[in-house]
C-alpha positions as CSV (number, residue, x, y, z in Angstrom):
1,X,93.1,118.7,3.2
2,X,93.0,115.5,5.5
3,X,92.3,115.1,9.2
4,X,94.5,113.5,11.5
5,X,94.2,113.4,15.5
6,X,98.0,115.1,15.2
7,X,97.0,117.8,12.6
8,X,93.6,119.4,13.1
9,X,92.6,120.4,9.7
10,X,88.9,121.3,9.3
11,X,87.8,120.0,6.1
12,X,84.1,122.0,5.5
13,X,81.7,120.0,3.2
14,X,78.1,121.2,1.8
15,X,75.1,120.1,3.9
16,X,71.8,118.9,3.5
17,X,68.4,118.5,6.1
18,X,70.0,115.0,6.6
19,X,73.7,116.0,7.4
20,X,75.0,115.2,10.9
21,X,77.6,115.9,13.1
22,X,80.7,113.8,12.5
23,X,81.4,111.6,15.2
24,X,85.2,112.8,15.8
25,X,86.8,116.3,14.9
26,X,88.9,114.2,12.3
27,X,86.2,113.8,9.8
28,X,84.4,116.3,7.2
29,X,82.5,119.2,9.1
30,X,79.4,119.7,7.1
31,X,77.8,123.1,6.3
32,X,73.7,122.2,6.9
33,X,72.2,124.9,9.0
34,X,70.7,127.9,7.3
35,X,69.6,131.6,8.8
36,X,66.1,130.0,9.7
37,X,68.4,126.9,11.4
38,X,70.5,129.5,13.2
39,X,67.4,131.6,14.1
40,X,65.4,128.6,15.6
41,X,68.3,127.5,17.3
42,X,69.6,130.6,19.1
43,X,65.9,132.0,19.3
44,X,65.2,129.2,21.6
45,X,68.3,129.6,23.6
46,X,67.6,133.0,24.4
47,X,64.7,132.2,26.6
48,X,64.9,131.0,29.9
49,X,63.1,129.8,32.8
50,X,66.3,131.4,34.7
51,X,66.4,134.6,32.8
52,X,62.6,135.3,33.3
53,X,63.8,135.0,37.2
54,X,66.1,136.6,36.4
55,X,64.8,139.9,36.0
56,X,64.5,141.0,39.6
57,X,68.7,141.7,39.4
58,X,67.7,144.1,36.9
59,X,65.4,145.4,39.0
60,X,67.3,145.9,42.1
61,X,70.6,145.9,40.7
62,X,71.7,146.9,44.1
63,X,69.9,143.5,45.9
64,X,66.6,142.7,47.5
65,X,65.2,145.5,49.2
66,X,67.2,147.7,47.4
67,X,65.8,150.6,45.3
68,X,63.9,150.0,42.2
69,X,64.9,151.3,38.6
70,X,62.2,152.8,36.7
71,X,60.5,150.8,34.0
72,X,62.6,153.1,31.5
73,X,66.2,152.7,33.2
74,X,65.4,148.7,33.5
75,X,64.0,148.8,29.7
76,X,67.0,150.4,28.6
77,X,68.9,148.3,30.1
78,X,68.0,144.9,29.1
79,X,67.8,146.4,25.2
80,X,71.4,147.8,25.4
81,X,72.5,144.9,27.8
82,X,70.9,142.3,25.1
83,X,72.8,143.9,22.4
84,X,76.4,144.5,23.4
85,X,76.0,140.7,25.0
86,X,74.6,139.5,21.9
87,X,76.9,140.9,19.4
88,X,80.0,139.4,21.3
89,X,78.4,136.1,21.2
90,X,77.8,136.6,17.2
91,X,81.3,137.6,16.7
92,X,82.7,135.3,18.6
93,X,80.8,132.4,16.7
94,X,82.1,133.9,13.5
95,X,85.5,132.1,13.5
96,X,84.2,128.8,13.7
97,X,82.3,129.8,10.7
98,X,85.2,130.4,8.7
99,X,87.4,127.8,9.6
100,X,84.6,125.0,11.1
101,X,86.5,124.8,13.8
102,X,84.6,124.1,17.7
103,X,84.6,127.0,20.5
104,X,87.5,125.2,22.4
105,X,89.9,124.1,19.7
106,X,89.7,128.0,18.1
107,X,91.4,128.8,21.6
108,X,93.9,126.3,19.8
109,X,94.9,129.3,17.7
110,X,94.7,132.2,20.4
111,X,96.8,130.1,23.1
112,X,98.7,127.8,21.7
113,X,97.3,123.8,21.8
114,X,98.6,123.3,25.1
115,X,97.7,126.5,26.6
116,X,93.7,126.2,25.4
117,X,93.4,123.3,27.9
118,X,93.5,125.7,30.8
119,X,90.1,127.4,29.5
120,X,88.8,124.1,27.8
121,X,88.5,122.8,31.5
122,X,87.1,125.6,32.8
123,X,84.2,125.7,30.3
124,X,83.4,121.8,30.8
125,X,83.1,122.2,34.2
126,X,81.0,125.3,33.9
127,X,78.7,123.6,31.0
128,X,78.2,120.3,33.5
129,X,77.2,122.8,36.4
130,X,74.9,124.7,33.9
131,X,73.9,121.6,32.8
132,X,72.5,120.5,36.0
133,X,71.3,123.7,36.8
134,X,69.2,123.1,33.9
135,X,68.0,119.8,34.4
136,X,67.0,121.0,38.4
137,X,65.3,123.8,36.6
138,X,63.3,122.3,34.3
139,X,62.1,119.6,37.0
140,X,60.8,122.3,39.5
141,X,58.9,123.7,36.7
142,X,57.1,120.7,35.1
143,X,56.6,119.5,39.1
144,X,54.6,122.7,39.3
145,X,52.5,122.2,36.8
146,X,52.2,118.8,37.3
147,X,52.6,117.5,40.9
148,X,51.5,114.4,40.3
149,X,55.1,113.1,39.6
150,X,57.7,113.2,42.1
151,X,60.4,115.9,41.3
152,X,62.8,113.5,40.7
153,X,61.1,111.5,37.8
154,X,61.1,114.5,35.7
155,X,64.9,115.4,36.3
156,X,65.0,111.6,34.9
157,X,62.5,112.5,32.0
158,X,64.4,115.6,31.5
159,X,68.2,113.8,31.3
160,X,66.8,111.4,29.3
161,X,65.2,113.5,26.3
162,X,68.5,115.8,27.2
163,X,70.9,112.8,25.9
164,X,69.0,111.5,22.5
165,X,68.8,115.0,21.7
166,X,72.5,115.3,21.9
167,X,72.9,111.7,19.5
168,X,72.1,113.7,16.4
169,X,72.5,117.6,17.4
170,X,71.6,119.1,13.8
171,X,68.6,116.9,13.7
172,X,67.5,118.4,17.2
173,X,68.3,121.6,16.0
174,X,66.1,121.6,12.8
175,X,63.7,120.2,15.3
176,X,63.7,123.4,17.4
177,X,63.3,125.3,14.3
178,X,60.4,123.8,12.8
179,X,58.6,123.4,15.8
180,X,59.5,124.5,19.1
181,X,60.5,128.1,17.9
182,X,56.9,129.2,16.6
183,X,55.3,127.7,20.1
184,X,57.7,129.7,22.0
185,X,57.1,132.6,20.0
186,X,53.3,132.7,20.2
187,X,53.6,131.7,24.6
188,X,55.8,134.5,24.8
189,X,53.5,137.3,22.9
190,X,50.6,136.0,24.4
191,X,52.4,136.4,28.2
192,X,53.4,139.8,27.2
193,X,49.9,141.0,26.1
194,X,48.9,139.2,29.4
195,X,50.9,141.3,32.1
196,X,50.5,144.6,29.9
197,X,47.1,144.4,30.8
198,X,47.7,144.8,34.3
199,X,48.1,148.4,36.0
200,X,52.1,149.4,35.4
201,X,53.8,151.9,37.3
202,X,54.6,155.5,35.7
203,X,57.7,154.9,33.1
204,X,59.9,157.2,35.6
205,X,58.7,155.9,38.6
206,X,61.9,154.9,40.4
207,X,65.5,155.6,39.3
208,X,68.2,155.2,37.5
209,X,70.9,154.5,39.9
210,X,72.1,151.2,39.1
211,X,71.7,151.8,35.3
212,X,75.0,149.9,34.5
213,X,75.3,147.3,37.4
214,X,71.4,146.1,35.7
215,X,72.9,146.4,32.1
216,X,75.9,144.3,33.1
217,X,73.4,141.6,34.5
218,X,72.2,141.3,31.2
219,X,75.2,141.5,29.2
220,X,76.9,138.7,31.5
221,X,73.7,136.4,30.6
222,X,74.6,136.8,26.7
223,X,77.9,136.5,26.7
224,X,77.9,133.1,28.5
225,X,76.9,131.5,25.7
226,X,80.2,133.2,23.6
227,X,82.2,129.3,24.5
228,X,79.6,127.9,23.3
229,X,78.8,129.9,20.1
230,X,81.4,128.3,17.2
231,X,80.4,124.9,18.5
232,X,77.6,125.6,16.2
233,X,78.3,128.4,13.8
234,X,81.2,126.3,12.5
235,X,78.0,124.0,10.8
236,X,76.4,127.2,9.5
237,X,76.4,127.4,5.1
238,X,77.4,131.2,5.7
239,X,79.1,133.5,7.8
240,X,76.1,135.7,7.4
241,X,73.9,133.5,8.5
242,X,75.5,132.3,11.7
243,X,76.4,136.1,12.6
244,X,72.5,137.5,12.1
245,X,70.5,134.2,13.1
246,X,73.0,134.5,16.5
247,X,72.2,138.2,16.5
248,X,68.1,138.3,15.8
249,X,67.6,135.0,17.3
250,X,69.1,135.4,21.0
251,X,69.0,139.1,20.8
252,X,65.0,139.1,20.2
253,X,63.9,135.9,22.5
254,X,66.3,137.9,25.1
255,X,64.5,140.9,25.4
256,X,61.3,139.1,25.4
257,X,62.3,137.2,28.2
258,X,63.6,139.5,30.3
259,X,60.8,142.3,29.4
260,X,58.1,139.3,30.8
261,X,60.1,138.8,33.8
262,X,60.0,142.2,34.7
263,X,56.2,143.3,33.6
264,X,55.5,140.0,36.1
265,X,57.8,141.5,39.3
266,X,56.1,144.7,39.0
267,X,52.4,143.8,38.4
268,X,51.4,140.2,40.0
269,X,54.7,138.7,41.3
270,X,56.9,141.1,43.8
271,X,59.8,138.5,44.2
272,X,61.1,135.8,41.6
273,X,59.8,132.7,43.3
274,X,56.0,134.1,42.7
275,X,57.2,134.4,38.7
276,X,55.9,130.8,37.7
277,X,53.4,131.0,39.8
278,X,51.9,134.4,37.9
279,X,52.7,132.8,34.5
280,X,50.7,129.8,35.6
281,X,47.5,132.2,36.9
282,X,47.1,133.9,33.6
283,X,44.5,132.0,31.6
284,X,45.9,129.3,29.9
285,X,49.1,129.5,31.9
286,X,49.4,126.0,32.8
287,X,49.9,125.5,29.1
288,X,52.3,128.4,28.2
289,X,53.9,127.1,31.2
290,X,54.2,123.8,30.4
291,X,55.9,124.7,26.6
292,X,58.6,127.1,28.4
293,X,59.2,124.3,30.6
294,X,59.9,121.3,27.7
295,X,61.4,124.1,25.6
296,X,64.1,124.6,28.3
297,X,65.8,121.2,27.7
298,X,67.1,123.3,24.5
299,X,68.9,124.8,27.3
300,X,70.6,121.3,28.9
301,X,70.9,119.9,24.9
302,X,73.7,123.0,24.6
303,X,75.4,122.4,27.7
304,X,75.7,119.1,27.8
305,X,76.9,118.5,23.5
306,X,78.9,121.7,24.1
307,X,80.8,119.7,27.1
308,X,81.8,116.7,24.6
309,X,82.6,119.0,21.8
310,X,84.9,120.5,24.4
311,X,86.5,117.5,25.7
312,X,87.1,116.2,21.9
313,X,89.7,119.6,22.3
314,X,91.6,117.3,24.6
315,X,90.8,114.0,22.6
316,X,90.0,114.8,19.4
317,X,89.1,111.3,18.0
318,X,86.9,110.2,21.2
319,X,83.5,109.6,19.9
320,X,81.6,112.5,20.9
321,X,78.1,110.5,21.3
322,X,79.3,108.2,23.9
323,X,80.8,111.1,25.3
324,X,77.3,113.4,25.2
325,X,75.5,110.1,26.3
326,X,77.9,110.0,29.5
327,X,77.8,113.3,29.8
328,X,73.9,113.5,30.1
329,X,73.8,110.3,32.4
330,X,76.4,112.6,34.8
331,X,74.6,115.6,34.9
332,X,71.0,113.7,35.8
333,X,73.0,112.1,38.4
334,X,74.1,115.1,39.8
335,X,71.0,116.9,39.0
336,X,69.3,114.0,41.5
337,X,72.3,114.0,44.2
338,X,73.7,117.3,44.8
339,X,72.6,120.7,46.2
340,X,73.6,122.2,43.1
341,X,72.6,126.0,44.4
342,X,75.5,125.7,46.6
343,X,77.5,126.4,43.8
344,X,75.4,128.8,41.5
345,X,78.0,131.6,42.6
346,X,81.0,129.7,41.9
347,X,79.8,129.1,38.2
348,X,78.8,132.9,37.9
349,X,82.5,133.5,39.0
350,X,83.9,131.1,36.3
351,X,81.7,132.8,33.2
352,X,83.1,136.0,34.2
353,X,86.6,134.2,33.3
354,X,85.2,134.1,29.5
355,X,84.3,137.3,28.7
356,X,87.8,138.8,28.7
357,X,88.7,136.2,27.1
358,X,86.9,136.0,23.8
359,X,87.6,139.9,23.7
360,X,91.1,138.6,23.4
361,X,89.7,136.3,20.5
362,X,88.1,138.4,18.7
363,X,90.5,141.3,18.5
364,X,93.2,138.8,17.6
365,X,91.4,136.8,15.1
366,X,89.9,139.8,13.3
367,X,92.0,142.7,13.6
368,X,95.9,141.5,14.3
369,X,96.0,137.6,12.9
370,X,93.3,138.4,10.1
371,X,91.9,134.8,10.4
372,X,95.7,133.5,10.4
373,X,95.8,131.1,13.0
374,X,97.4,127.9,13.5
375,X,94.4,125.4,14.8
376,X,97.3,122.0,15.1
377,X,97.7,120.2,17.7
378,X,101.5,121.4,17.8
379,X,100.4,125.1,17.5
380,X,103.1,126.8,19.7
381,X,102.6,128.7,23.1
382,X,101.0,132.2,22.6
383,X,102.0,133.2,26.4
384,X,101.9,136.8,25.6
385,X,97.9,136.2,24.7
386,X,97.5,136.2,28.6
387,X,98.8,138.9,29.6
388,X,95.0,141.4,28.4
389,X,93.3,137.8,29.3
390,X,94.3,138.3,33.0
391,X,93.8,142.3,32.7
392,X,90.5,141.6,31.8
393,X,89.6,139.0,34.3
394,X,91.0,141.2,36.9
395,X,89.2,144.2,35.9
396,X,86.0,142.4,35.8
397,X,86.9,141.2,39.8
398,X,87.4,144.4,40.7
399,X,84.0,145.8,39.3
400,X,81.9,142.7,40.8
401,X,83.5,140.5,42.1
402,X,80.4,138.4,42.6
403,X,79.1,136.6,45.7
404,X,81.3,134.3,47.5
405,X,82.0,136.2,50.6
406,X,85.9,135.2,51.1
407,X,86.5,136.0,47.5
408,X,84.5,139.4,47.7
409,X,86.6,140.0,50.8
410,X,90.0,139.6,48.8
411,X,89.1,141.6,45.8
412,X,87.6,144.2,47.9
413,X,91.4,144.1,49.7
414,X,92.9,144.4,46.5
415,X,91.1,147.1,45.2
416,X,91.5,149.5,48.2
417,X,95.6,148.7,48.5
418,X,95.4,149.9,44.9
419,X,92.9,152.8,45.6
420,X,90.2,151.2,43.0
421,X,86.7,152.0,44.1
422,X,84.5,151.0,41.6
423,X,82.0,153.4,40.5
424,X,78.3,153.3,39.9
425,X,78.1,153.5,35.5
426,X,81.4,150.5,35.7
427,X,79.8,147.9,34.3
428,X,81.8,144.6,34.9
429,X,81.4,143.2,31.9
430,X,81.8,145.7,29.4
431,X,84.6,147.3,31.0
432,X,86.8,144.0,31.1
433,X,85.6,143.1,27.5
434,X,87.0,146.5,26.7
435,X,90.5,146.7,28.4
436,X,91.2,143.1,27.3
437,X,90.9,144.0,24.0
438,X,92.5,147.3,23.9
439,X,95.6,145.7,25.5
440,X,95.5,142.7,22.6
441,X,95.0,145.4,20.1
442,X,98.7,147.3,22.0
443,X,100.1,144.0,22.1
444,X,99.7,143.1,18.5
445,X,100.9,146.4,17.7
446,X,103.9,146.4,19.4
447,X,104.6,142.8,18.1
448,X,103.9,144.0,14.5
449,X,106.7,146.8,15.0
450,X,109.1,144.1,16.3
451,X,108.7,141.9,13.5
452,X,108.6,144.8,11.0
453,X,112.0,145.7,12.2
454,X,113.7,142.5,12.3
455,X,112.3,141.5,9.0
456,X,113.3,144.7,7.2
457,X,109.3,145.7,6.7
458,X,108.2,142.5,6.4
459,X,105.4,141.9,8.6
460,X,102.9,139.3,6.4
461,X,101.2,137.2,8.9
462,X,101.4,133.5,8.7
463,X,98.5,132.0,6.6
464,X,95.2,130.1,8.8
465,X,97.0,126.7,8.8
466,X,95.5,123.7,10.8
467,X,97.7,121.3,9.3
């Protein structure tokens, strides 16, 4: 098969330890990360200075002040949380597997070319915003350990190691495997054994109301990283290996994280701006602290390579390290110039946009198109495609609609003209995941009996072109 910016065709090749990313989407995509490649890499993504934080909406589903769940309601929900979040992430990776094909041009084969630009803008300005996020994040935490430096010398250490990182994205990656996973590891054991010590309260001390708004919380953190996933599956030498290192690796970091966060609200720390300083008290802190903190830029390496793999949907034979090397010069900018916490909510609001979606994707690739899609730049309008897309998001709106007050105001309008009140086990999430992919699965059905009958009983789907 050959590549040309007209005809995507995704020409996999066998990779080494010294394989790279190709510089355009027209060129060979080689097949160098193995399970203990895919392990490091999503093991590392699964921790976060945010989701340790984090773990007060778990919590208090219900908000600040709000009643607590009981250690066995908020353990059981960030264990099933982690794994409906996580397997959706690993199937959704599991295309670009098979055909080697980014997150953003597989949306080729599920919308139609022109149609996968709507989302593909969406997710590069939600990976930019994530991106600073990050890069603010990682800042405030190496500031605390280290006042010395002004805050805004480490956002410009952080940007810069964010950008060379991005250069050579499998090296980085093998680099977080070998090294920065086992560190990681070990800081988070050792903080675990460190807050177990302390006094807990009874396992069924609390409740349980709130079971599924807390589960959702954790589900949504998980799936955010399902545009992201085939960006690097599609370089994994097995589907096997990209579906279990995506499923063990995020899936066990996850609960770690979220398990520390929690043991730390509810023994030394009672609100999450007294987290870091509680990791930092426990002997030796500074220097578990300090690990978490470089590990994080794992965190703005994904975002901001996952933004130019993204924009290469659009132009697929733009160079995508001048584009990650811009990329990370715009984010540090931002990261030094704008309030980004003005718009946390706004990029909340845009994730919930992908998880209906890549129900839609999977459903369809799986199940009704059996991997037949057509990845070309000419693929033709699937319109009927957003049809559960849109059910989905609007489901999820109508179960949380987030935090923006004048678009709370709206749904909440909506839902009482239609006489929706959402109830206490809806989970957002997993709700919308579901009806978006029961109405693909309907759709597809109903288009298989239409073809069936026009055709005489014929109903072969079209072969996985991307030529």
């Amino acid at each position: 098969m050959v590549a040309t910016s007209d005809s995507q065709v995704f020409t996999t090749v066998p990779g080494d330890r010294h394989s790279e990313v190709p510089k355009t989407l027209a060129e060979p995509v080689p097949r160098a990360l193995s399970l203990f490649d895919q392990l490091g890499l999503w093991g590392n993504l699964g921790v976060s200075l945010l989701g340790f934080t984090g773990a007060i909406f778990v919590l208090q589903p219900g908000g600040f002040g709000t009643p607590e769940l009981s250690l066995a309601a908020a353990l059981t929900a960030i264990a099933l949380g982690t794994i409906l979040g996580t397997l959706a992430v690993a199937y959704s990776g599991l295309p670009g597997a098979r055909t080697g094909a980014p997150a953003m041009v597989l949306l080729r084969g599920l919308f139609g070319a022109e149609l996968s630009y709507l989302p593909t803008v969406l997710n590069i300005v939600q990976c930019i915003g994530w991106g600073v996020f990050e890069l603010v994040t990682i800042a405030t935490a190496a500031h605390t350990v280290a006042p010395a430096l002004p805050h805004w010398s480490y956002v410009l250490i952080a940007g810069a190691a964010t950008g060379l990182l991005t250069i050579r994205p499998l090296g980085a990656i093998r680099v977080l495997r070998k090294y920065a996973t086992s560190a990681v590891l070990v800081v988070l054991v050792y903080l675990l054994v460190e807050f177990v010590r302390h006094p807990l309260p009874g396992l069924g001390h609390g409740t349980w109301s709130g079971f599924w708004a807390a589960t959702d919380t954790v589900v949504a953190v998980a799936i955010s990283f399902a545009p992201l996933a085939a960006d690097y599956t599609r370089h994994s030498r097995s589907e096997k290996a990209a579906f279990l290192g995506t499923l063990l690796g995020y899936g066990t970091t996850q609960v770690l994280c979220y398990v520390i966060g929690l043991l730390a609200l509810v023994t030394v720390a009672r609100n999450p701006s007294d987290i870091y300083g509680a990791f930092i008290a426990v002997p030796l802190g500074s220097l578990a602290f300090a690990i978490l903190a470089a590990r994080e830029l794992d965190q703005s390496f994904a975002d901001v390579y996952s933004t130019a793999v993204s924009i290469q949907n659009l132009r697929p034979l733009w160079d995508r390290r001048v584009l990650a090397l811009g990329l990370a010069v715009l984010t540090t900018a931002l990261a030094l110039w704008v309030n980004i916490a003005d718009y946390e909510n706004f990029l909340v609001l845009l994730g919930s946009v992908f998880v209906p979606m890549f129900a839609v994707l999977v459903v369809d690739f799986f199940v009704l198109a059996k991997g037949s899609w057509d990845l070309s730049t000419h693929s033709r309008a699937r319109y009927a495609m957003l049809v559960p897309w849109a059910a989905g998001f609007i489901t999820y709106q109508l179960i949380n609609p987030g935090y923006i007050s004048w678009w709370v105001a709206v749904w909440s309008r909506f839902g009482r003209t239609i006489g929706f009140r959402p109830e206490s086990w809806m989970s957002a999430s997993i709700c919308s995941f579901v009806v978006a992919g029961v109405l693909t699965l309907i759709g597809g059905g109903l288009a298989l009996a239409v073809r069936r009958a026009r055709t005489g009983g014929d109903a072969t789907p079209l072969r996985w072109k991307a030529c």
